[in-house]
VEXFI-948002 format. One line per 5 residues: number of its first residue (from 1); their letters; for each residue x, y negated, z of N, C-alpha, C, O. Coordinates in Angstrom, 3 decimals. Atoms other than C-alpha are relative to their C-alpha. Layout:
# residues N
NUM> a> X/Y/Z/X/Y/Z/X/Y/Z/X/Y/Z  ...
//
This chain:
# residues 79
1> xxxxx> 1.213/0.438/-0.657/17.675/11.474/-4.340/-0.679/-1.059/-0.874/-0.076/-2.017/-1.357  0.121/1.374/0.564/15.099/9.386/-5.998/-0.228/-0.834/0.862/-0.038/-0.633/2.061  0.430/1.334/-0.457/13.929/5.989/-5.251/-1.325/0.470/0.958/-1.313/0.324/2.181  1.283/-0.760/-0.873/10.237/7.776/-4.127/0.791/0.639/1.388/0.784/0.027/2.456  -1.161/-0.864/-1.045/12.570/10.018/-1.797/0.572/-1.016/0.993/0.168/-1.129/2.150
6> xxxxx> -0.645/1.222/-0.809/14.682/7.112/-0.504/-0.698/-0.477/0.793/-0.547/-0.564/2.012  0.896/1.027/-0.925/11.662/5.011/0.077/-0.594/0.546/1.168/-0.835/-0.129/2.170  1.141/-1.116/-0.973/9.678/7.925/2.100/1.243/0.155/1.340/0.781/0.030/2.474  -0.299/-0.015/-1.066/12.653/8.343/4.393/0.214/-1.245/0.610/-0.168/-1.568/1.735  -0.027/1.566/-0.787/13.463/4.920/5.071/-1.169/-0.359/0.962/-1.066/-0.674/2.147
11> xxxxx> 1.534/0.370/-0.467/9.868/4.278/5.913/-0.101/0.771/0.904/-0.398/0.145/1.921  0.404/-0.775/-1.358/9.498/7.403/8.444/0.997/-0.389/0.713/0.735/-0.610/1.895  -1.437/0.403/-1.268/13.009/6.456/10.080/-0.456/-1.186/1.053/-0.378/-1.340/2.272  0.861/0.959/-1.289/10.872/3.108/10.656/-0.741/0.090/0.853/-1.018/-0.755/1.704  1.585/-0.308/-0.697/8.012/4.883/12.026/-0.656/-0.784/-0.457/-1.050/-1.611/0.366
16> xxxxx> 1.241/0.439/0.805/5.708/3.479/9.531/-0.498/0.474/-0.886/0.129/0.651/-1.931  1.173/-0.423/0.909/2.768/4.726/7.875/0.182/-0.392/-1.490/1.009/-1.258/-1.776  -0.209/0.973/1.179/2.481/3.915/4.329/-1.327/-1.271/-0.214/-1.522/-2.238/-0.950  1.284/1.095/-0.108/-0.742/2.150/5.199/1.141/-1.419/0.623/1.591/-2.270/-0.144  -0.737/0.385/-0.643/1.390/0.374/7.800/1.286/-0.897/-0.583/1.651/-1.973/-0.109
21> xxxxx> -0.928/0.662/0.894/4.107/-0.606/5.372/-0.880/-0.973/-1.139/-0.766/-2.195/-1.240  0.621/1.024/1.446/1.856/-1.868/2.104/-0.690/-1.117/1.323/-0.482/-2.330/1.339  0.370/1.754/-0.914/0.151/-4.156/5.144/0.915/-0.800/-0.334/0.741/-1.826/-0.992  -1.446/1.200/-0.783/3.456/-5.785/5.979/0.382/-0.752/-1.035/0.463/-1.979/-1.102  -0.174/0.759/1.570/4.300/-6.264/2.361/-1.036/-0.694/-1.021/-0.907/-1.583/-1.862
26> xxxxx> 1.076/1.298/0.750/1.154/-7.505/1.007/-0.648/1.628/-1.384/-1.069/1.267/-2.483  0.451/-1.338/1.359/0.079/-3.732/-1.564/-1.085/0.885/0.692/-1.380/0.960/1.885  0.819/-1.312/-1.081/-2.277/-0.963/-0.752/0.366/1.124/-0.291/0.828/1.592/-1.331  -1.290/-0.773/-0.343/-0.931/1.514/0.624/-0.299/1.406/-1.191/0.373/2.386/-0.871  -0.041/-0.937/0.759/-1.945/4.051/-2.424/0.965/-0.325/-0.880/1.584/0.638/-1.333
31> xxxxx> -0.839/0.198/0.528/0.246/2.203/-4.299/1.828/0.465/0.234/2.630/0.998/-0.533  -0.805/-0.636/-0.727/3.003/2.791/-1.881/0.396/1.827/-0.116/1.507/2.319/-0.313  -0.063/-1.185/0.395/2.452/6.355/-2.240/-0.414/0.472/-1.277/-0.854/1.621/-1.282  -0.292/-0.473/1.328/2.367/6.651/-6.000/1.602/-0.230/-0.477/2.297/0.514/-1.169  -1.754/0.012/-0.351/6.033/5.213/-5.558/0.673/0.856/0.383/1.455/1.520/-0.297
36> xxxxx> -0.900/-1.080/-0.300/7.300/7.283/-3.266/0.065/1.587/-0.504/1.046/2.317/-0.356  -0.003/-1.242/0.580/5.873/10.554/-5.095/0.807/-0.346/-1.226/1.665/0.510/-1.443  -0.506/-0.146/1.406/7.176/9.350/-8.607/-0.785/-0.206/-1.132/-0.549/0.072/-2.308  0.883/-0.554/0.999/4.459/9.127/-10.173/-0.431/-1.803/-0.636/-1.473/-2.028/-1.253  0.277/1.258/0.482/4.694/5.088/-10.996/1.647/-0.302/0.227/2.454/0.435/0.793
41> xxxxx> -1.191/0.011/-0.243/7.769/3.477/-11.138/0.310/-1.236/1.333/-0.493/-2.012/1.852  0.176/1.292/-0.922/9.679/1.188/-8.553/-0.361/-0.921/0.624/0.116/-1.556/-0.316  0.302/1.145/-0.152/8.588/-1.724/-7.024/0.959/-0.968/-0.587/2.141/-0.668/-0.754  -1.092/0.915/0.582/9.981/-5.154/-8.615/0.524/-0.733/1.239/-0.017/-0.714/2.344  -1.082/0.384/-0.832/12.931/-7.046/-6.939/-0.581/-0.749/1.156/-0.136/-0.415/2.254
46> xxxxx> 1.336/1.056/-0.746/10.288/-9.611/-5.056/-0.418/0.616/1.422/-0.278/0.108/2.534  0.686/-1.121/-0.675/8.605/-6.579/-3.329/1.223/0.427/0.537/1.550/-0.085/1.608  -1.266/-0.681/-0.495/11.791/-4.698/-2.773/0.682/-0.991/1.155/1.013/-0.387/2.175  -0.770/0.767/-0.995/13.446/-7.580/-0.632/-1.149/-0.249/1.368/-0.791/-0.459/2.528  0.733/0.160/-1.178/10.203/-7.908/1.458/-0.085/1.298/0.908/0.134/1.413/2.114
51> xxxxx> -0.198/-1.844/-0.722/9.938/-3.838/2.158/1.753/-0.042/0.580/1.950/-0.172/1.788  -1.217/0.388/-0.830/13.738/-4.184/2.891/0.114/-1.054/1.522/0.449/-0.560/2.599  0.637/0.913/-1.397/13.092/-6.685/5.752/-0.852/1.116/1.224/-0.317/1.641/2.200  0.874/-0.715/-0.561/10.149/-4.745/7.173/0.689/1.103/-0.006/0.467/1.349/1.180  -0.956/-1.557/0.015/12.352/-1.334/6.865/0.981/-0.297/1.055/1.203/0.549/1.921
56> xxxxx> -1.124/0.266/-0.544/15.132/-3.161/8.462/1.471/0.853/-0.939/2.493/1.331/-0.448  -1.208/-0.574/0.958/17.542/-1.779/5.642/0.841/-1.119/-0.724/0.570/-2.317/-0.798  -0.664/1.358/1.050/19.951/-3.694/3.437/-0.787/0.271/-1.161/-1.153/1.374/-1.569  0.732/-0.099/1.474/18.162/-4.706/0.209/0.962/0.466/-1.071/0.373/0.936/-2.045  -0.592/-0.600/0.931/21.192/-3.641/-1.890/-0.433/1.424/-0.016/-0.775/1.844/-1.122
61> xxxxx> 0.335/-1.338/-0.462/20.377/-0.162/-0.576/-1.095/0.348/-1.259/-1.090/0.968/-2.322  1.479/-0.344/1.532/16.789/-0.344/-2.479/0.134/-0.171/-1.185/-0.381/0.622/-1.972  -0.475/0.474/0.793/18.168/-2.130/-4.913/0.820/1.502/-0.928/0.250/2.130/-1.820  -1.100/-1.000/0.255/20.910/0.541/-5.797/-1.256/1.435/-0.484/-1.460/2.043/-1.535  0.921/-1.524/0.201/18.134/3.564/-5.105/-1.271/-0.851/-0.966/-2.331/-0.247/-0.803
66> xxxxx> 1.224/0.250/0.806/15.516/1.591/-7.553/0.838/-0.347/-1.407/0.200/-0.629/-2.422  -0.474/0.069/0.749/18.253/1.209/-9.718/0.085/-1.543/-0.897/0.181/-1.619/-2.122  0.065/1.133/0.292/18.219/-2.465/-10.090/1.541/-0.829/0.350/2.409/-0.472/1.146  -1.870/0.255/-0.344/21.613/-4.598/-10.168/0.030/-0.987/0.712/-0.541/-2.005/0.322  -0.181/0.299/-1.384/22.541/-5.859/-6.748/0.697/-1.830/-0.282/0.712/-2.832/0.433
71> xxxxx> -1.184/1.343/0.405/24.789/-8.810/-8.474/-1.293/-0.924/-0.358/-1.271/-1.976/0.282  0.944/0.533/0.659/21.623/-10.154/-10.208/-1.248/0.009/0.884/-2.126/-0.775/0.525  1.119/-0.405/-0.673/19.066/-9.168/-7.806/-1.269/0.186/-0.690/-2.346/-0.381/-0.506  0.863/-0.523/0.846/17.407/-7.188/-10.508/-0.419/-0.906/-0.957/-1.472/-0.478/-1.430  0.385/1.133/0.611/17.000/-10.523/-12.709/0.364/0.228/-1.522/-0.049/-0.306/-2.551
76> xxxx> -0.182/-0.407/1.405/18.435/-8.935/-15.403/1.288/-0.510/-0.736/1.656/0.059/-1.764  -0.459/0.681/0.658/21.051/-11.470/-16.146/1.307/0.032/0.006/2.087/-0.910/-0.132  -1.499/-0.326/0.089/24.139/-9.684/-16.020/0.046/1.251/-0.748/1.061/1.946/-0.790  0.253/-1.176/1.322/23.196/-7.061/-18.488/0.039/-0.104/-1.428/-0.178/0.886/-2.126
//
């Protein structure tokens, strides 16, 4: 599964729009959906912990599916 994939179910499980989501987090929501298709990459760690919140998911979760390292909280500094 990618990260786009991940994010798209997480987000309908919430029952939220992607309009609905980039609100909550502060993006617009086309952005949101160039993510979840693939067609841009990830959001950075910042973003990711606020959409985690608003999802109600664990942020390692996104973390893990955005491929960022959970120990570092994507900071880089264990690489």
């Amino acid at each position: 599964m990618t990260f786009g994939e991940y994010l798209r179910a997480a987000r309908k499980s919430a029952g939220l729009s992607q309009v609905k989501l980039a609100m909550a987090v502060g993006l617009h929501y086309t952005y949101v959906s160039k993510v979840e298709s693939g067609a841009v990459p990830p959001f950075g760690p910042e973003t990711l912990e606020k959409i985690a919140l608003v999802l109600g998911v664990n942020w390692e979760y996104l973390f893990e599916a955005a491929d960022y390292c959970v120990y570092c909280k994507g900071k880089g500094k264990c690489r």
